[in-house]
C-alpha positions in Angstrom: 103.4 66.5 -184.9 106.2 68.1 -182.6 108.0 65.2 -181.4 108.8 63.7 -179.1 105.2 63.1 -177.5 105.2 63.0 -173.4 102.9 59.9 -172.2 101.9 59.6 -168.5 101.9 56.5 -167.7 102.2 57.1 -163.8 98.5 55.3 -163.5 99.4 52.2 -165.2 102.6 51.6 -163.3 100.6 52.1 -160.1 97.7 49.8 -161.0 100.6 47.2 -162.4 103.0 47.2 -159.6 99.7 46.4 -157.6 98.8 43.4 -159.4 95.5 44.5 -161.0 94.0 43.6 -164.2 94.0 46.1 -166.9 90.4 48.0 -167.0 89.3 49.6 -169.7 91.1 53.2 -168.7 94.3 51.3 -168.9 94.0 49.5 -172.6 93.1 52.5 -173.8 96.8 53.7 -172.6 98.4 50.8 -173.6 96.9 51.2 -177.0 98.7 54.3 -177.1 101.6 53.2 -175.9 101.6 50.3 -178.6 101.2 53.3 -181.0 103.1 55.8 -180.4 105.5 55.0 -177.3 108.9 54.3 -179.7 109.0 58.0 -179.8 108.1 59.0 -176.3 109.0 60.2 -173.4 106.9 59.1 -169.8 106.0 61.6 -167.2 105.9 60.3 -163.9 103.8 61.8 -161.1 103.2 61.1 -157.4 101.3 63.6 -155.8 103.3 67.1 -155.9 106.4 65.6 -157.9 106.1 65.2 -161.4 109.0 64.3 -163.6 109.4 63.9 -167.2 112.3 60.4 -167.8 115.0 60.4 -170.1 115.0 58.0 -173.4 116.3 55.1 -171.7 114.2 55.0 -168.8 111.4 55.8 -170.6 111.6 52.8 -172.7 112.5 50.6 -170.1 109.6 51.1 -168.5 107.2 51.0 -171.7 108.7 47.4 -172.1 107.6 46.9 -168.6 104.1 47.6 -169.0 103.8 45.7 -172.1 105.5 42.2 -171.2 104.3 42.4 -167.4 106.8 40.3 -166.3 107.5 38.3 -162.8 109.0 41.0 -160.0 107.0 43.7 -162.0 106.9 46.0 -159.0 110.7 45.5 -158.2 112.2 46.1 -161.9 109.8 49.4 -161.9 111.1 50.3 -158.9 114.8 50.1 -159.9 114.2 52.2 -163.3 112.6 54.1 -161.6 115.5 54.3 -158.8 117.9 54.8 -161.6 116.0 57.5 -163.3 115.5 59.7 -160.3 119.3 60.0 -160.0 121.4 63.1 -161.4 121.9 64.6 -163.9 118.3 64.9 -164.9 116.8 65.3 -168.7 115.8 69.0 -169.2 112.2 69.3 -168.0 111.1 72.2 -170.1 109.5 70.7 -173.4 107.8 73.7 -175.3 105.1 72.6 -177.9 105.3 69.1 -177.3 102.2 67.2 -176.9 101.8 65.7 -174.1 99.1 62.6 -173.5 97.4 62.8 -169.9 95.1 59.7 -171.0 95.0 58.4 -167.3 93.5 61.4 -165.5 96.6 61.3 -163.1 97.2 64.0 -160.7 94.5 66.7 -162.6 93.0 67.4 -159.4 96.1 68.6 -157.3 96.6 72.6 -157.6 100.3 72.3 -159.0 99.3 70.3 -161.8 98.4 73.4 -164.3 101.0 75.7 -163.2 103.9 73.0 -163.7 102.2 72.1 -167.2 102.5 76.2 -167.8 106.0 75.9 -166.7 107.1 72.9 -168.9 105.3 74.2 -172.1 103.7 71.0 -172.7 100.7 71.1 -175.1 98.2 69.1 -172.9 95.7 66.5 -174.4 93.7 65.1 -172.3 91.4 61.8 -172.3 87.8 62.5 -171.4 86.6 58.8 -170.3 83.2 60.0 -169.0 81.1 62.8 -166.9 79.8 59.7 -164.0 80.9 61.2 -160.9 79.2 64.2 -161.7 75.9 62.9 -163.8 75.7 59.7 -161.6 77.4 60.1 -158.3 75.2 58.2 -156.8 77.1 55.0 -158.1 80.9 56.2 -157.1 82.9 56.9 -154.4 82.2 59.1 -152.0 84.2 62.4 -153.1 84.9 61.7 -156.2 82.5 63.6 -157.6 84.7 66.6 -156.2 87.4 65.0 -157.6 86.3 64.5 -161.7 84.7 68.5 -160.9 88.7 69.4 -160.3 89.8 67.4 -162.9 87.1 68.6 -165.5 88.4 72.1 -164.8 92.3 71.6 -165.2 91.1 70.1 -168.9 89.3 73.3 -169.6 91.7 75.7 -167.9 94.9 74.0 -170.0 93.9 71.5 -172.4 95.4 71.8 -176.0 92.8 69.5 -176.9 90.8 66.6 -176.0 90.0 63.1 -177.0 86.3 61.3 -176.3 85.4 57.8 -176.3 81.9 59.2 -177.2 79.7 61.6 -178.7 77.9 61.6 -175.7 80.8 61.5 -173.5 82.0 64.9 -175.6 78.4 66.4 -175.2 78.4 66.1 -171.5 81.8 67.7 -171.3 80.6 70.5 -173.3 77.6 70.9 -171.5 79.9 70.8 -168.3 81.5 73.7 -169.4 79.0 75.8 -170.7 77.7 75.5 -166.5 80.9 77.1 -166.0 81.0 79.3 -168.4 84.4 78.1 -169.7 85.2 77.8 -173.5 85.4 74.0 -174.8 89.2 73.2 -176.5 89.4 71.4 -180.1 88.4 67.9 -179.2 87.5 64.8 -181.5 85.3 61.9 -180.5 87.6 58.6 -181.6 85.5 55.6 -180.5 87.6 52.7 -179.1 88.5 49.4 -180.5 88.2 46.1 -178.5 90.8 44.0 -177.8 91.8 41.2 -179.9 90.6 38.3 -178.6 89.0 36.6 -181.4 91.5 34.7 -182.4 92.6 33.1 -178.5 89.0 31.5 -177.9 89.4 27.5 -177.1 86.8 25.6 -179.2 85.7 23.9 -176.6 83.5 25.5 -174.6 84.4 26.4 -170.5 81.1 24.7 -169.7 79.3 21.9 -170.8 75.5 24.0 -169.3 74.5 26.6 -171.3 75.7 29.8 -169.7 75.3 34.1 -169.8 78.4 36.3 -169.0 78.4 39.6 -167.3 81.7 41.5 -167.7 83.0 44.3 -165.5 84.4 45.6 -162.5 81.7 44.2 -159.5 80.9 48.1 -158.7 77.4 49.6 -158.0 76.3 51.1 -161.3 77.4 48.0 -163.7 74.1 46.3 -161.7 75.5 43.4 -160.7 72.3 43.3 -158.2 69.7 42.7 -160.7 70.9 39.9 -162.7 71.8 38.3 -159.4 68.0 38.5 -158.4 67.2 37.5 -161.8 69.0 34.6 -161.3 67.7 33.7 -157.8 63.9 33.7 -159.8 65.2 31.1 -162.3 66.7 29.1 -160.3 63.5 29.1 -158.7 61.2 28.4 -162.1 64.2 25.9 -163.9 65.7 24.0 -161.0 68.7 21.8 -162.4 67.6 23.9 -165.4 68.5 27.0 -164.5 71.6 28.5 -167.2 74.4 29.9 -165.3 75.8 33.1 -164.9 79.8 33.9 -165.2 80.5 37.0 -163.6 83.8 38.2 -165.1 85.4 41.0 -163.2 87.2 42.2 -159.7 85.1 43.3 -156.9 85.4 46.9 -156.4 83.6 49.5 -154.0 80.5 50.0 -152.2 79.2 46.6 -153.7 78.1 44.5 -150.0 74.8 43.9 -151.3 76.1 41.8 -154.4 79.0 40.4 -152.3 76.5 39.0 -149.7 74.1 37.5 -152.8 77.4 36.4 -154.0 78.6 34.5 -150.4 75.1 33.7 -149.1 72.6 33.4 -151.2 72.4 29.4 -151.0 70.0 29.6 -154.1 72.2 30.7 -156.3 75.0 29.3 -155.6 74.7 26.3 -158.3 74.3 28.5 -161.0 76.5 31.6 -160.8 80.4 31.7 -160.9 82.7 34.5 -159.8 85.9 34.9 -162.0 87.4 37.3 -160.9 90.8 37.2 -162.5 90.6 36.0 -166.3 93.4 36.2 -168.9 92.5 37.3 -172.4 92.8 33.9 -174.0 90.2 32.7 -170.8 87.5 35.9 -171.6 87.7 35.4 -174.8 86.8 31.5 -175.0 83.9 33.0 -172.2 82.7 35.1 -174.3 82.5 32.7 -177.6 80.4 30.1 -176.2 77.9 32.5 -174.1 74.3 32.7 -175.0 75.3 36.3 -174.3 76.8 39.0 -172.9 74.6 40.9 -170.3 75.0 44.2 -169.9 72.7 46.2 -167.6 74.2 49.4 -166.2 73.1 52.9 -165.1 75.7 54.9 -167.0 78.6 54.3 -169.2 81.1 56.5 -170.9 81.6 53.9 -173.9 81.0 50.2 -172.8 84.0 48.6 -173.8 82.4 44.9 -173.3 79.5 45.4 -175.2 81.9 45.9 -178.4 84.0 43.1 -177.6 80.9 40.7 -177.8 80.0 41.9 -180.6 83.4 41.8 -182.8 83.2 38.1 -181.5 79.3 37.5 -182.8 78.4 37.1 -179.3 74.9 38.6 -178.9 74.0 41.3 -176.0 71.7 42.1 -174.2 72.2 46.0 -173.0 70.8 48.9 -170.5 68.9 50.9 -173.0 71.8 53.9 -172.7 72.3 56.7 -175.4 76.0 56.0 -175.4 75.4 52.2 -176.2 73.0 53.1 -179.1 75.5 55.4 -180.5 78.1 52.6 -180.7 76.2 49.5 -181.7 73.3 51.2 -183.3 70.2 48.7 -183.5 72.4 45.2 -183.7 71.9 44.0 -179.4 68.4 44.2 -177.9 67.9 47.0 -175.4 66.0 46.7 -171.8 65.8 49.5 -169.1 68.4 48.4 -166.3 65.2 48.4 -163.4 63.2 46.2 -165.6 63.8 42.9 -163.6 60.9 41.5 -165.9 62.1 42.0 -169.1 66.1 40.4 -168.5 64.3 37.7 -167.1 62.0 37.2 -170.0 65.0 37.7 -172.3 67.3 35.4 -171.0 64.8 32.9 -171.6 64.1 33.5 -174.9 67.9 33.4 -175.6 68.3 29.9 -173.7 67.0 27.1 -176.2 69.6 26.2 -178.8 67.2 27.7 -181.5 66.3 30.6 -180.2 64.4 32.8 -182.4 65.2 36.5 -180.8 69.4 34.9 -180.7 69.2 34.5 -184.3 67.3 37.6 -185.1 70.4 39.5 -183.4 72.7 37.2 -185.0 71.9 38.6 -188.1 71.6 42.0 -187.1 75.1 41.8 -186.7 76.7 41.8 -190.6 75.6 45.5 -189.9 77.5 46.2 -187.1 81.1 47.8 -188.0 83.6 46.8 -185.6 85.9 49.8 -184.1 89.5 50.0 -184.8 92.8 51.5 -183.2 93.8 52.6 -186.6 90.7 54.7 -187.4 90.9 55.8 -184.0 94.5 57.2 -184.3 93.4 58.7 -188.1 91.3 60.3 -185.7 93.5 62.0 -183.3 96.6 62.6 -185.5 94.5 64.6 -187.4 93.4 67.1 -185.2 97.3 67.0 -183.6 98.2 67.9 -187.1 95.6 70.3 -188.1 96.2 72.3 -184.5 100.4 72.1 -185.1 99.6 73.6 -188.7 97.5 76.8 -186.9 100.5 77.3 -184.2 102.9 77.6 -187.3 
């Protein structure tokens, strides 16, 4: 590959120097960053500027976003300061690949012409199609948003990189609606995060417990489990198991905020965490009866394969893109079938429970993903597209 690579990283620095927890967006750009950012460069945009750093700068700030240290926000800020000051690195880069993972700034109109003007060879990240095949469960507007940025891939992408199969067969089916050609693309599935090895032995709760894990947002279906929950609490009393729900609250979620705050019968059984280190979700995750996973529409459902590579069972939305990446190994429900999670979190509740087990061993067939056959993945079609330009 033509080196150096250009990594945007102007997402992660935002979402850092704000305080919030890495989603699953910004692991997969730290995993990149852990890969390949000793021999990068970092472009930096902020609405209509855009700015690709020098080696130094570049690195400072890499080491930044992987330590996240104390005063984040102010030692960004000062390499940033320092970087922004004369003379500036040349900011024409022909053939050089350069990793928009992050989605940043692909919907404003400069973005493709100053792309043009640089030479970069864009590759972008497609994460999913939800703002367009679900905007029911996003913000208002962003479906006119991913439509922008779906068309700046297509109009200058060098290639692309899916998390899916399905997430590449929507984009190409996106396209064809268009009537725009598809670039090279390669569907790399991602690897969890290694947290296998931080779970405490003892577990976080003495009660038997379930985890859902995610960002509190309409289509994760936050709702149902809570109503679930209300039931059992109802049918089990001092019984009842509880629920951990692992995540930050995010948008246009009132009606699980308000079960959350108000709902008095619940209020014994479920617990918010909000903020969770890895060592922390990973000792969750070890001891749950399992993981819970009941939304609309995915693009890869990061959580579900972290349970797994810990041989904690799930229970999961029955979604195309979920049965693509664990196969047969959790058990599948639809996401409006309040019956059927009910039922099943029963029969996963006593200590020997038969349908538990029966996952349990479906699992010595599940593969776990990794970073390294992910990068075979993408190296290869970098490669294989430098060799046709030469």
């Amino acid at each position: 590959m033509v080196e150096p690579l250009l990594i945007d990283i102007s997402r992660l620095l935002d979402r850092a120097a704000k305080g919030r927890l890495p989603t699953g967006v910004d692991r997969v750009m730290l995993a990149y960053l852990e890969r390949w950012g000793d021999r990068s460069l970092a472009i930096l945009q902020k609405g209509s500027w855009r700015r690709v750093l020098g080696p130094v700068h570049s690195q400072q700030l890499f080491a930044l976003l992987r330590q996240r240290p104390e005063r984040f926000a102010q030692r960004m800020n000062r390499v940033v300061a320092k970087a922004c000051l004369p003379p500036w690195p040349r900011q024409q880069w022909p053939g050089a690949w350069a990793l928009h993972l992050g989605q940043t700034g692909l919907e404003n109109p400069g973005f493709v012409p100053w792309v043009r003007r640089s030479g970069q060879k864009p590759v972008f990240f497609v994460h999913d199609l939800i703002p367009l095949t679900h905007p029911e469960y996003c913000r208002v507007g962003e479906g006119v948003h991913h439509q922008q940025r779906l068309k700046t891939m297509l109009h200058c992408a060098a290639a692309v990189v899916a998390n899916s199969a399905q997430t590449l067969a929507d984009f190409e089916r996106h396209a064809a609606g268009l009537g725009l050609p598809v670039p090279p693309g390669v569907v790399a599935p991602l690897a969890p995060a290694d947290l296998g090895q931080g779970a405490l032995q003892e577990p976080p709760l003495q009660d038997p417990y379930f985890v859902v894990l995610g960002t509190i947002e309409p289509r994760k279906n936050h709702l149902l489990l809570l109503n679930v929950w209300r039931e059992l609490a109802q049918q089990l009393g001092p019984h009842c198991p509880k629920l951990v729900v692992v995540g930050q609250r995010g948008w246009e979620c009132e009606q699980v905020v308000d079960m959350l705050e108000r709902c008095h019968a619940i209020h014994p059984h479920v617990l918010e965490v909000p903020r969770c280190t890895d060592q922390e979700l990973a000792t969750w995750l070890r001891h749950a009866r399992a993981l819970l996973f009941p939304s609309f529409a995915e693009g890869f459902g990061m959580p579900l394969v972290e349970a797994l590579a810990m041989g904690t069972p799930v229970i999961a939305s029955r979604l195309p893109v979920f049965q693509e990446v664990a196969g047969d190994t959790p058990d599948y429900l639809s996401p409006i079938d309040g019956a059927g999670w009910m039922q099943a979190v029963h029969d996963y509740l006593p200590v020997g429970s038969v349908r538990r087990l029966a996952q349990c061993q479906r699992m010595s067939n599940f593969a776990v993903p990794t970073w390294e056959a992910h990068f075979k993945k993408v190296e290869s079609l970098l490669e294989r597209l430098s060799w046709r330009r030469n």
